[in-house]
BATOR-637560 format. One record per residue (C-alpha): residue number from 1; y, z, x. Coordinates in nm, 2 decimals. Layout:
! residues N
+-----+--------+--------+--------+
| seq |     c2 |     c3 |     c1 |
+-----+--------+--------+--------+
| NUM |      Y |      Z |      X |
...
+-----+--------+--------+--------+
END
This chain:
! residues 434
+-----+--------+--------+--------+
| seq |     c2 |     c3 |     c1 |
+-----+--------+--------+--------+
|   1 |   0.00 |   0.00 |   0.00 |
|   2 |   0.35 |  -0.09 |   0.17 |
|   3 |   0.63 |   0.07 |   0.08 |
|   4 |   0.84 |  -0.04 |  -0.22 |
|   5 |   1.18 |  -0.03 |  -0.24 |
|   6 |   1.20 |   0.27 |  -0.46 |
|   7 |   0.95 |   0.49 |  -0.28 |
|   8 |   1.14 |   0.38 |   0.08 |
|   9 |   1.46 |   0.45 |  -0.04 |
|  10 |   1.33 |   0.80 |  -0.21 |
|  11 |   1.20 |   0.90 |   0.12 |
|  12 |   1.55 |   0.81 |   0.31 |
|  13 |   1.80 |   0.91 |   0.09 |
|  14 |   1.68 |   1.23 |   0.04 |
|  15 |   1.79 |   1.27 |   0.41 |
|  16 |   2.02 |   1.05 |   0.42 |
|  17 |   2.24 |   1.32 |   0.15 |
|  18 |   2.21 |   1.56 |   0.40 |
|  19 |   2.38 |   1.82 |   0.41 |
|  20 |   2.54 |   1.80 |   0.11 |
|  21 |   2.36 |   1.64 |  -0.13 |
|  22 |   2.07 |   1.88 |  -0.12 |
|  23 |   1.86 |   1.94 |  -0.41 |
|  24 |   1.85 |   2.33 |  -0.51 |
|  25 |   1.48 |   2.44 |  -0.53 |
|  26 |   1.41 |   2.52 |  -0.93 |
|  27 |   1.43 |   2.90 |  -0.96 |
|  28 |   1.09 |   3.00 |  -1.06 |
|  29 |   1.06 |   3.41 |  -1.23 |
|  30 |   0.82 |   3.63 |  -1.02 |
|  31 |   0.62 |   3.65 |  -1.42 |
|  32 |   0.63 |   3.21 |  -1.43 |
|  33 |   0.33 |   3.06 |  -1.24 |
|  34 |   0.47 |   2.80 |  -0.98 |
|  35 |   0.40 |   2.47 |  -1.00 |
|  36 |   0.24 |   2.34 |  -0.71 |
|  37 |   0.10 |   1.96 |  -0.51 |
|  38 |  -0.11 |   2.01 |  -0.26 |
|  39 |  -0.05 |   1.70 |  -0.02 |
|  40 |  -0.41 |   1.63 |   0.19 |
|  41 |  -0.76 |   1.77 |  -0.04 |
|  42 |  -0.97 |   1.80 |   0.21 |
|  43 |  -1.04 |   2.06 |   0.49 |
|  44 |  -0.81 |   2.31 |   0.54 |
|  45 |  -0.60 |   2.09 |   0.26 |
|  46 |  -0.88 |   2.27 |   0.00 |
|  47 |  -0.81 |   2.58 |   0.13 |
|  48 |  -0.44 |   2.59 |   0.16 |
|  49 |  -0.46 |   2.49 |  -0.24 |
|  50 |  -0.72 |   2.72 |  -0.34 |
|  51 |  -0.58 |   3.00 |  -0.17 |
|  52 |  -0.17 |   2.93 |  -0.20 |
|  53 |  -0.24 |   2.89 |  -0.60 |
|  54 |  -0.42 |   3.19 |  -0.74 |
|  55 |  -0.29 |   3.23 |  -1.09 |
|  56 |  -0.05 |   2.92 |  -1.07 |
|  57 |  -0.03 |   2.58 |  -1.18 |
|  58 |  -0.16 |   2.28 |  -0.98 |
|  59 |   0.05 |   2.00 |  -1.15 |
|  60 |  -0.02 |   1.73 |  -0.85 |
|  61 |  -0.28 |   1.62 |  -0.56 |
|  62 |  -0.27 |   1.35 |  -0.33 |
|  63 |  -0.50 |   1.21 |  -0.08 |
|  64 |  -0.49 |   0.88 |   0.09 |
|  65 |  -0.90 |   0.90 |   0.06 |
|  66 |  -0.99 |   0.85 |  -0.29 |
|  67 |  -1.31 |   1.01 |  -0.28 |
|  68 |  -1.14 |   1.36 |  -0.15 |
|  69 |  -0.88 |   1.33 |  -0.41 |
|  70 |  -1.14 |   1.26 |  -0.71 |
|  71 |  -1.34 |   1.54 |  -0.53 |
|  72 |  -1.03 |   1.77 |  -0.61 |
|  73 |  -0.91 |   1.60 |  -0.90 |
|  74 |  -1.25 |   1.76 |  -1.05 |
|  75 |  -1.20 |   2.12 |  -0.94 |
|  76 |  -0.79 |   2.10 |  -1.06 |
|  77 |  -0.83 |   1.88 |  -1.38 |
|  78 |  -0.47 |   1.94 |  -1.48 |
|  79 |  -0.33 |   1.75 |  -1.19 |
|  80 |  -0.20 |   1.43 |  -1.19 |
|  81 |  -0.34 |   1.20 |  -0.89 |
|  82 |  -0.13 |   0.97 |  -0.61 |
|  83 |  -0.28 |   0.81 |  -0.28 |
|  84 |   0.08 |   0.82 |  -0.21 |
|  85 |   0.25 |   1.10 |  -0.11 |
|  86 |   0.62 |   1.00 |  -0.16 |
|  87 |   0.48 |   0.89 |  -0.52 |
|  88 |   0.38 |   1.30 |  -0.57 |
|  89 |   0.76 |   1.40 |  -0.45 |
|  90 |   0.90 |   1.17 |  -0.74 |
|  91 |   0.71 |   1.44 |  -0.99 |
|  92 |   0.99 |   1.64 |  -1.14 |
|  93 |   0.78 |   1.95 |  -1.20 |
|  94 |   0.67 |   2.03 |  -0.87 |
|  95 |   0.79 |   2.30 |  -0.75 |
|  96 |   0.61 |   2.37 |  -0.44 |
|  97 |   0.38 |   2.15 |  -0.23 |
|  98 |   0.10 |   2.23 |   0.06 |
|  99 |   0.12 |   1.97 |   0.35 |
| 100 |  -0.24 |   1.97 |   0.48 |
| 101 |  -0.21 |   1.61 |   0.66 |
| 102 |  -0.28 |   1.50 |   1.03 |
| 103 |   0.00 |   1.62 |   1.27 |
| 104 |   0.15 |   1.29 |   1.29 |
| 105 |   0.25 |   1.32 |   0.92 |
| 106 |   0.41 |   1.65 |   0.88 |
| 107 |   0.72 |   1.61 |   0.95 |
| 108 |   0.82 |   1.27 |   0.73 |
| 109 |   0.64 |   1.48 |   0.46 |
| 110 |   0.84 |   1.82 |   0.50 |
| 111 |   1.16 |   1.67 |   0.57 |
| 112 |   1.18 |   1.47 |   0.24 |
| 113 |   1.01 |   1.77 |   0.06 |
| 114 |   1.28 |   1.98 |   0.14 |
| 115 |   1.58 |   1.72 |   0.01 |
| 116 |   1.42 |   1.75 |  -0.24 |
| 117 |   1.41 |   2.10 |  -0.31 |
| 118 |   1.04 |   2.17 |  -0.30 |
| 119 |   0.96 |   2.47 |  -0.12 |
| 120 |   0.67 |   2.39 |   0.18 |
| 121 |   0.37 |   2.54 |   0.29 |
| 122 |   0.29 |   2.32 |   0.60 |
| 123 |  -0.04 |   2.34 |   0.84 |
| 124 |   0.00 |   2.44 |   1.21 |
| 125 |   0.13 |   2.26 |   1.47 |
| 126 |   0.41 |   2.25 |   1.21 |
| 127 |   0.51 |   1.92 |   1.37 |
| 128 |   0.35 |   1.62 |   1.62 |
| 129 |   0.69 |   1.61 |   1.82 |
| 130 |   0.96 |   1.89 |   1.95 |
| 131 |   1.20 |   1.65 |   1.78 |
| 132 |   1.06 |   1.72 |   1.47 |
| 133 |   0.99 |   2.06 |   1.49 |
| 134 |   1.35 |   2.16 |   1.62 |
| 135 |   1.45 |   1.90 |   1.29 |
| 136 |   1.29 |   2.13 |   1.04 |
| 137 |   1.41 |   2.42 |   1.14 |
| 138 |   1.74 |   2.27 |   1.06 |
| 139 |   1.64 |   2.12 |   0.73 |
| 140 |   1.50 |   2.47 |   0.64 |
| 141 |   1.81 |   2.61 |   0.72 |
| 142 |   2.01 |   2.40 |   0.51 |
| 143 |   1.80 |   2.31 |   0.20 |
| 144 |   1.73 |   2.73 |   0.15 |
| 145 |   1.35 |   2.62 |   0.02 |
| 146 |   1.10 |   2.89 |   0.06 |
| 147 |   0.91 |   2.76 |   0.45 |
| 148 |   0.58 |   2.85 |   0.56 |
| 149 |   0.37 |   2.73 |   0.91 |
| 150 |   0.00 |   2.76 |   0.84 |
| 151 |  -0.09 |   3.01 |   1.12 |
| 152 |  -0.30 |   3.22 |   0.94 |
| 153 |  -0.39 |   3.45 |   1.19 |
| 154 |   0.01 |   3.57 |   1.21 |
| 155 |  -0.09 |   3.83 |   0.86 |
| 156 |  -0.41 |   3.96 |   0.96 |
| 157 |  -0.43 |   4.31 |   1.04 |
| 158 |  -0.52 |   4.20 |   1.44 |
| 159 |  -0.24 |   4.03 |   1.46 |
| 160 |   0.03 |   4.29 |   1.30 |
| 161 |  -0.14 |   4.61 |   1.50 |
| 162 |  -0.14 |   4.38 |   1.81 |
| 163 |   0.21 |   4.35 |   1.75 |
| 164 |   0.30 |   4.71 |   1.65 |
| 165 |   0.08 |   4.83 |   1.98 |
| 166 |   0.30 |   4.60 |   2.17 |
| 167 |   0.66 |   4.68 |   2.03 |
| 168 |   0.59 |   5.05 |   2.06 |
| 169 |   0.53 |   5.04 |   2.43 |
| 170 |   0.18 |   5.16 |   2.45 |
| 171 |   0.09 |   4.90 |   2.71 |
| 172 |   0.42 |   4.94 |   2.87 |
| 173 |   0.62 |   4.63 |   2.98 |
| 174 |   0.46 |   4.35 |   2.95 |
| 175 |   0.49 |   3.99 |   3.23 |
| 176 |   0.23 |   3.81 |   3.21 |
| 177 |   0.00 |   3.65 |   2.88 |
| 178 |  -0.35 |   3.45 |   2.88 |
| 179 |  -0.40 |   3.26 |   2.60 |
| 180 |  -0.74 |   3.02 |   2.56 |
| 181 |  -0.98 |   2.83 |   2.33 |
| 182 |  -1.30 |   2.69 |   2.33 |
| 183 |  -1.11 |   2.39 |   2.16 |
| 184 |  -1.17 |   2.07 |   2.16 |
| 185 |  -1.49 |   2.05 |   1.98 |
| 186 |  -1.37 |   1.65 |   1.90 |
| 187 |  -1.34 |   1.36 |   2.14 |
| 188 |  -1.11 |   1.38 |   2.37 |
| 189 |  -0.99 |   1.24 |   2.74 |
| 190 |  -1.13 |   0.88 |   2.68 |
| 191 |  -0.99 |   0.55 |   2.61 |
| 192 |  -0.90 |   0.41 |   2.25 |
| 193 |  -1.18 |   0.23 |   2.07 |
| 194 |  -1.20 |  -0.10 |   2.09 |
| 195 |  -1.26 |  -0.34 |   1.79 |
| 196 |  -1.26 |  -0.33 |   1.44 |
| 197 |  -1.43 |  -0.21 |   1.13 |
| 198 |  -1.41 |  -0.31 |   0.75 |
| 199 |  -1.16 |  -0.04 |   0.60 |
| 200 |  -1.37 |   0.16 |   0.33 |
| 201 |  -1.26 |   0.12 |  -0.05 |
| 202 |  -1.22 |   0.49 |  -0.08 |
| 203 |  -0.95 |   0.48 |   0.21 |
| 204 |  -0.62 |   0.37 |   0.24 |
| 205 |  -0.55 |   0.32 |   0.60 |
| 206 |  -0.18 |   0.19 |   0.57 |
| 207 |  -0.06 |   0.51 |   0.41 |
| 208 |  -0.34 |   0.70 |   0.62 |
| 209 |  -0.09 |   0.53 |   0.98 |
| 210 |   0.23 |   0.64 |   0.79 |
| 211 |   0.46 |   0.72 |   1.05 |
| 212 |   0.17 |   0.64 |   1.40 |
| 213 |   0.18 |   0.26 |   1.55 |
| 214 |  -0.05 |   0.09 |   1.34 |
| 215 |  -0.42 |   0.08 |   1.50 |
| 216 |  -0.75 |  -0.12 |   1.37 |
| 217 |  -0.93 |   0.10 |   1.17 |
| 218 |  -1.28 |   0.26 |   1.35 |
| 219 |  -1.63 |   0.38 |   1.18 |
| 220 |  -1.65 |   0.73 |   1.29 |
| 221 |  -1.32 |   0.74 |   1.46 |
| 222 |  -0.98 |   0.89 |   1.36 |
| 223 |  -1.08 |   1.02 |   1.00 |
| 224 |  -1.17 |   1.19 |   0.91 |
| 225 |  -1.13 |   1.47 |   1.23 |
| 226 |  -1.14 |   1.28 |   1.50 |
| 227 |  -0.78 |   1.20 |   1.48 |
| 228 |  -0.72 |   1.59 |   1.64 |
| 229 |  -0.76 |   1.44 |   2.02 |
| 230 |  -0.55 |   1.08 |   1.99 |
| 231 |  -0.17 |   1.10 |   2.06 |
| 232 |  -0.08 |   0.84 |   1.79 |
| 233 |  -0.18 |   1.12 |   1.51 |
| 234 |  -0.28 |   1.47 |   1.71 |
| 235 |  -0.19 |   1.69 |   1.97 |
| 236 |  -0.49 |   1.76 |   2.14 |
| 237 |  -0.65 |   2.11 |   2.17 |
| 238 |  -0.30 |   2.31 |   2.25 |
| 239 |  -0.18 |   2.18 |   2.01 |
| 240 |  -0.42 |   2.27 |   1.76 |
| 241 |  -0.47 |   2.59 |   1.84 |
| 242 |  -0.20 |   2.69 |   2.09 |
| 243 |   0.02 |   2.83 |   1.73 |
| 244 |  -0.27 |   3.04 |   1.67 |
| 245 |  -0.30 |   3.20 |   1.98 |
| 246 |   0.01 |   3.19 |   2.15 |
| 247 |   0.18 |   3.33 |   1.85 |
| 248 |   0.03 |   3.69 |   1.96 |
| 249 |   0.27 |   3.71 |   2.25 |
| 250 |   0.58 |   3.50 |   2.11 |
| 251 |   0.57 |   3.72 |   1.83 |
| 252 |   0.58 |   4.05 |   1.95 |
| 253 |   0.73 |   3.99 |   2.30 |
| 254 |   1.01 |   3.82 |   2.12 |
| 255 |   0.98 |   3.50 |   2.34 |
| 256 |   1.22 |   3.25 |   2.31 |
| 257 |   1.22 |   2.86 |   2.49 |
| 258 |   1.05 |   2.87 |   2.84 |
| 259 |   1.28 |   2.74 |   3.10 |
| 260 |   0.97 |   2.61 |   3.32 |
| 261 |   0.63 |   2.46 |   3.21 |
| 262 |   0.37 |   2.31 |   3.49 |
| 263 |   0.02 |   2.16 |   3.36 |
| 264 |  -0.32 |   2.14 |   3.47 |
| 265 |  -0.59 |   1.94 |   3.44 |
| 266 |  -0.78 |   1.57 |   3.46 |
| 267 |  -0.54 |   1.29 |   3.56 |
| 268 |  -0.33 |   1.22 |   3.22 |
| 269 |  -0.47 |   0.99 |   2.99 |
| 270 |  -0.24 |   0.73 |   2.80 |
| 271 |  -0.44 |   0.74 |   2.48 |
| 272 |  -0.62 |   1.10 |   2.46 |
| 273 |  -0.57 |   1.45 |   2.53 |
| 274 |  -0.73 |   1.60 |   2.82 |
| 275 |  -1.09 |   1.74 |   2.79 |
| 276 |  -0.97 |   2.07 |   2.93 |
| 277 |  -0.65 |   2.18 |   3.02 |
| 278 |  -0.47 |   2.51 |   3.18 |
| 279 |  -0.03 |   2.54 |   3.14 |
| 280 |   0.12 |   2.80 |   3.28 |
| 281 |   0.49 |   2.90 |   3.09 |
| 282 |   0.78 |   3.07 |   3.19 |
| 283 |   1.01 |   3.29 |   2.93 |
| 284 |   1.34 |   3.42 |   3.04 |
| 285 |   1.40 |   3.79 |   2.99 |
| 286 |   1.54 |   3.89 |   2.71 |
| 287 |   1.79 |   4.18 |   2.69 |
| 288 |   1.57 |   4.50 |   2.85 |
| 289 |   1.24 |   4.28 |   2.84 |
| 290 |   1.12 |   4.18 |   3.16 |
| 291 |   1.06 |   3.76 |   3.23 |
| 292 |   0.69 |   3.63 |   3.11 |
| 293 |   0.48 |   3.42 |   3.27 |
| 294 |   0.23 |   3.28 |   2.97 |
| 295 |  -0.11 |   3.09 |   3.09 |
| 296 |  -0.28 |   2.83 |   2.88 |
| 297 |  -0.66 |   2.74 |   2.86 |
| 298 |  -0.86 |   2.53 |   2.66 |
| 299 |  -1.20 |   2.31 |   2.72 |
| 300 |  -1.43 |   2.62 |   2.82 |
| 301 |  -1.13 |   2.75 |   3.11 |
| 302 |  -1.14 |   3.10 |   3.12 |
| 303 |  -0.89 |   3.40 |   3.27 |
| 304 |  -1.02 |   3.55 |   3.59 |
| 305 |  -1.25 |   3.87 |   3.46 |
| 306 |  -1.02 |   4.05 |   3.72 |
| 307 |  -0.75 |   4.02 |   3.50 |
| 308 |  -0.89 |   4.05 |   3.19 |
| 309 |  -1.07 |   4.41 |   3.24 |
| 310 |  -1.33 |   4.28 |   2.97 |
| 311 |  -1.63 |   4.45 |   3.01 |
| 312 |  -1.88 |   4.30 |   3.28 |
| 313 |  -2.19 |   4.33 |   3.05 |
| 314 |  -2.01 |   4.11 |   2.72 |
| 315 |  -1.93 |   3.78 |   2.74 |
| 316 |  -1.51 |   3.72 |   2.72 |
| 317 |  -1.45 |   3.58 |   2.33 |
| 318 |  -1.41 |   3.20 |   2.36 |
| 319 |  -1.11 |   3.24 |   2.23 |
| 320 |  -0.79 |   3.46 |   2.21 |
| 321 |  -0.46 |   3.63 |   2.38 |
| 322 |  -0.46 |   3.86 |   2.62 |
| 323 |  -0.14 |   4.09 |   2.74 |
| 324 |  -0.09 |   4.21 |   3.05 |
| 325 |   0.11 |   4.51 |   3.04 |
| 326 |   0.22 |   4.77 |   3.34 |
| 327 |  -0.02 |   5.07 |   3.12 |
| 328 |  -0.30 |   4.87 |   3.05 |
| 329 |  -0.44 |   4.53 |   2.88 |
| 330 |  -0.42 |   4.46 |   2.51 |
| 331 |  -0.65 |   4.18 |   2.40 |
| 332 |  -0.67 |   3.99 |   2.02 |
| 333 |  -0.78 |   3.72 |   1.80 |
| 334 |  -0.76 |   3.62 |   1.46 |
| 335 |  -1.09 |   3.80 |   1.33 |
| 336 |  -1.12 |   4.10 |   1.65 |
| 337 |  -0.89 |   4.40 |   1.78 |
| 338 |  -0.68 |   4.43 |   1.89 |
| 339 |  -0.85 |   4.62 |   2.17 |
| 340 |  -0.71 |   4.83 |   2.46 |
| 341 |  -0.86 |   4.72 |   2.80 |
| 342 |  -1.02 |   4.89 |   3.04 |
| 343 |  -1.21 |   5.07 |   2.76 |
| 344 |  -1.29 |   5.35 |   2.98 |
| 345 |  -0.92 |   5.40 |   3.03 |
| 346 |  -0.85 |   5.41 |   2.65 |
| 347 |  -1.15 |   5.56 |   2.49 |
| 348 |  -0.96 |   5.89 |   2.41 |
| 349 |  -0.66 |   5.67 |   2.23 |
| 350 |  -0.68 |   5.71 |   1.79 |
| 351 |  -0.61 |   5.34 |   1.73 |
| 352 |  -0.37 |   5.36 |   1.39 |
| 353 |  -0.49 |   5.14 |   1.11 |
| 354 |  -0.28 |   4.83 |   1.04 |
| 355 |  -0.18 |   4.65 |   0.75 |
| 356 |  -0.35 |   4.32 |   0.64 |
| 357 |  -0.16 |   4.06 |   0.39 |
| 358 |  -0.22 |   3.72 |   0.22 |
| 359 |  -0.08 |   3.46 |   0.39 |
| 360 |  -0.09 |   3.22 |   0.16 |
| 361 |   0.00 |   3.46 |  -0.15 |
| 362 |   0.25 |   3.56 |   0.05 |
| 363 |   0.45 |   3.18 |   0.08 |
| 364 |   0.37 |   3.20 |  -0.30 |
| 365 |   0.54 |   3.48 |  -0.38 |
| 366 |   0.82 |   3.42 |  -0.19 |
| 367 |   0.86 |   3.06 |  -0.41 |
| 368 |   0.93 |   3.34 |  -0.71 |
| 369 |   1.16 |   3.59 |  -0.56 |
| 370 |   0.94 |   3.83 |  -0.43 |
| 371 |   0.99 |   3.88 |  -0.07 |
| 372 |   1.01 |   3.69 |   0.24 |
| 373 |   0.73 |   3.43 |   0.37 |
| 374 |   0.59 |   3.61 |   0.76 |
| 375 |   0.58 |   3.26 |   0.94 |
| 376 |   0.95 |   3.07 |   0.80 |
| 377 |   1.02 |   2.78 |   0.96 |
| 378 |   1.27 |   2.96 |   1.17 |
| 379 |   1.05 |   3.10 |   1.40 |
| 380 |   0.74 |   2.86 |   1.36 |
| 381 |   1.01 |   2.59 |   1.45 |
| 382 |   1.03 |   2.75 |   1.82 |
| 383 |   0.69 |   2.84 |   1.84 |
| 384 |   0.59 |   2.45 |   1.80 |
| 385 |   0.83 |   2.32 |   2.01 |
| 386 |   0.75 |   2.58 |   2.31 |
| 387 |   0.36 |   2.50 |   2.22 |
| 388 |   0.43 |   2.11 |   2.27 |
| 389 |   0.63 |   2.14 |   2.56 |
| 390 |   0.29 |   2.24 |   2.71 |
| 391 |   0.16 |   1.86 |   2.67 |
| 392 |   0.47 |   1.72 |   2.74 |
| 393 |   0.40 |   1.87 |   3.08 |
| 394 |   0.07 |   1.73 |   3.09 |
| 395 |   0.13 |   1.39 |   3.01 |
| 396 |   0.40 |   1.34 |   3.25 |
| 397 |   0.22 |   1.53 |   3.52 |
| 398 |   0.47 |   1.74 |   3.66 |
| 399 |   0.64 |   2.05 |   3.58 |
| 400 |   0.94 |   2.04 |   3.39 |
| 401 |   1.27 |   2.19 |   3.35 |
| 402 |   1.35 |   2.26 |   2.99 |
| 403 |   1.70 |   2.32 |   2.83 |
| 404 |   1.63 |   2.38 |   2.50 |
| 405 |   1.95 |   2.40 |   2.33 |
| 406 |   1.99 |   2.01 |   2.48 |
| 407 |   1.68 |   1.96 |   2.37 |
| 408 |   1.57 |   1.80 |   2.70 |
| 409 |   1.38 |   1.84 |   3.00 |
| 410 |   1.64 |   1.79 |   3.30 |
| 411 |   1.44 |   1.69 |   3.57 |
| 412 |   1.23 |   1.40 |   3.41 |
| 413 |   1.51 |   1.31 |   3.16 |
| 414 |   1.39 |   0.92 |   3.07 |
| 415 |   1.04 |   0.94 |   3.13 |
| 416 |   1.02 |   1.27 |   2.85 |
| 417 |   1.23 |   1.12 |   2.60 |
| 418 |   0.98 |   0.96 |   2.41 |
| 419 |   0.70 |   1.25 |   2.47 |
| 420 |   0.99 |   1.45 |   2.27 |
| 421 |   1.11 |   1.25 |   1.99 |
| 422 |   0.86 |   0.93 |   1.91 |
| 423 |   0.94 |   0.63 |   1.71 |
| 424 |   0.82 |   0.60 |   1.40 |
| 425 |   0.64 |   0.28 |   1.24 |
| 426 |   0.88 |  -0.02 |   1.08 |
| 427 |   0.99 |   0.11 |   0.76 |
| 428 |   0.88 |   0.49 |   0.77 |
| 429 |   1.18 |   0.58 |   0.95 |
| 430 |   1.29 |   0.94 |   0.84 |
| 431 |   1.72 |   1.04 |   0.82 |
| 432 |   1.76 |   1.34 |   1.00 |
| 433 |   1.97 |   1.65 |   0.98 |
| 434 |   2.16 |   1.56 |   1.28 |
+-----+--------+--------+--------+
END
């Protein structure tokens, strides 16, 4: 399906009226159920439905695979159906929508969401490029729509006593962060496909590019999850998981923009993210906080067990975040801890017990009034661009400078430009804020 006047022009002056010809989001009674679109059915796009719309209204779904959308169109029979997303925004009643899309698409879709006045819930990385990400934020400030980054793992009660145990000092000052993941568990660090396959009836693989250069469709390759470890549509393993587990230290550290990011790994690849990868980051202090230096890992790389202090008779957890502090070592993920390390050292410490909420419920709620959403835009913004920054690194294989309120990295100027802000296919060009 190309792009038809109307739907292209939707999609661009909604931007284009920016700032001031915002649409106000419709004010919805904490008693009224919401009316909700979830925007991707499948995967986590199920879930984020499911879970964001407990006692609401699902009044739209779209899916540019017909058999995922007719999949969901059974469970929420009161929805109305589009293979095109930009077709969904045109439905007056939707209040809300969940962007559950590849990483490429995010942004387009949150942007023109937002004009719009439709409050978004939008899977992690919130964005594919920094551009994007720092773009958002600004939208989010502007439009005043109810923003949430699908990073879970930021409401579980890990996460929140991780961040109390940190904030209060019990580790003392904290300099240095290992983050890692057993991630990817897709293809990655090889060359495109070459070739082409019949496009399936169920799929429409124009809308399914959107914004990416076009490429020829592949059996098996791209979608349905294979997409993660392309550039064109993903961002690799860090970027995957890195606003998962990252998010432990940028949260309660407080950690803005690093100022220096170096990469590790196989020689860059033009097409595909690396099959492993280490970056190691550099925060500025802030106020009395000390500098950090963050490490990266993903592909099976571990920390050194010297650092860690994990006990020598467990295996280390394939993946998690793991503060260093001048008291001790504090380690988390999104199911265990957090957990003081050595344990010898802390087996006399009473661990409080931490609060756990619904992050999804909670975005919801916020739609209606009732309090404020854990992961806004505002600070998922940074934490995607200072995730990204990590590849960026990679790809052009050399550490970079980065000035963040320039939104550039100073030493490789021209040769990061498009590694920050990519161009977007004929005819799915996006009007930003700025």
């Amino acid at each position: 399906m190309k792009p038809t006047r109307r739907t292209f022009f939707l999609q661009m002056g909604a931007a284009a009226a920016l700032p001031a010809g915002l649409r106000a989001a419709r004010p919805t009674a904490a008693a009224e159920k919401l009316n909700i679109a979830g925007i991707g059915c499948g995967g986590k796009g199920w879930s984020d439905i499911a879970e964001t719309s407990k006692d609401q209204n699902v009044v739209a779904l779209c899916d540019v695979d017909s058999e995922r959308l007719d999949k969901a169109k059974q469970r929420w029979t009161g929805a109305k159906t589009y293979a095109d997303w930009r077709k969904l925004l045109e439905q007056r009643d939707v209040d809300a929508v969940t962007i559950s899309t590849p990483d490429h698409m995010h942004a387009a879709i949150a942007m023109t969401a937002m004009a719009l006045g439709k409050h978004v819930y939008c899977q992690k990385p919130l964005t594919h490029d920094i551009f994007e990400a720092r773009q958002l934020r600004l939208m989010a400030e502007r439009s005043k729509v109810v923003n949430q980054m699908g990073n879970q793992h930021r409401s579980t009660r890990n996460y929140r006593g991780a961040r109390d145990l940190i904030t209060t000092g019990v580790i003392g000052a904290v300099r240095e962060v290992h983050s890692w993941t057993d991630r990817p568990i897709w293809p990655q660090g090889m060359d495109r496909p070459r070739g082409e396959d019949p496009v399936p009836q169920n799929l429409d693989w124009d809308l399914w590019i959107g914004t990416a250069p076009m490429r020829p469709f592949k059996n098996g390759v791209y979608h349905a999850f294979a997409w993660r470890g392309f550039w064109d549509f993903g961002t690799g393993a860090l970027g995957d998981m890195g606003c998962h587990l990252m998010d432990p230290a940028v949260w309660s550290l407080g950690l803005t923009a690093p100022t220096r990011v170096e990469a590790f790994g196989p020689k860059p690849h033009g097409d595909t993210a690396p099959r492993w990868a280490m970056v190691a980051y550099d925060f500025p202090a802030r106020g009395t906080l000390p500098p950090v230096r963050m490490y990266w890992y993903d592909g099976g790389m571990l920390p050194p067990a010297h650092i860690t202090k994990w006990p020598a008779d467990k295996p280390l957890r394939t993946n998690g975040c793991l503060f260093v502090g001048e008291k001790g070592n504090l380690y988390v993920d999104g199911g265990f801890g957090p957990i003081l390390l050595p344990e010898e050292q802390w087996k006399d410490f009473a661990m409080p017990e931490f609060e756990e909420t619904d992050h999804y419920m909670n975005w919801t709620n916020a739609c209606k009034g009732q309090g404020a959403c854990i992961s806004p835009f505002s600070e998922a913004g940074p934490l995607t661009e200072a995730v990204l920054l990590g590849n960026v690194a990679y790809r052009l294989g050399m550490p970079i400078e980065w000035d963040a309120e320039e939104l550039a990295v100073t030493n490789a100027r021209v040769a990061a430009a498009p590694l920050l802000r990519r161009e977007y296919r004929r005819g799915w060009e996006v009007r930003w804020v700025d």
